[in-house]
C-alpha positions, 0 to 999 in steps of 0.5 A: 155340037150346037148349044142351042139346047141348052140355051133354050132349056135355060130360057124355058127353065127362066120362064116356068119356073117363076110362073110355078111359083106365081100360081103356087102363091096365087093357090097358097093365098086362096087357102089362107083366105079360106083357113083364115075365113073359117076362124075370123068371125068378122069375115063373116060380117063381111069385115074383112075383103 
């Protein structure tokens, strides 16, 4: 039996996963910035980039 599946299971595990959370962060971010927008009157002035 080789351990070749697992090894690459471990490595694509090592890869995805911290990519899911960089775009669950990426995706987090953009909502706040719009929450954030919508009660912050100085974004509208163009206060806050």
């Amino acid at each position: 039996m080789t351990h070749l599946p697992f090894i690459a299971a471990s490595y694509a595990l090592g890869v995805l996963v911290p990519v899911g959370f960089g775009i669950a962060a990426f995706l987090r971010m953009g909502r706040a910035r719009r929450r954030l927008a919508a009660i912050d009157p100085r974004a509208q002035r163009g206060g806050l980039a």
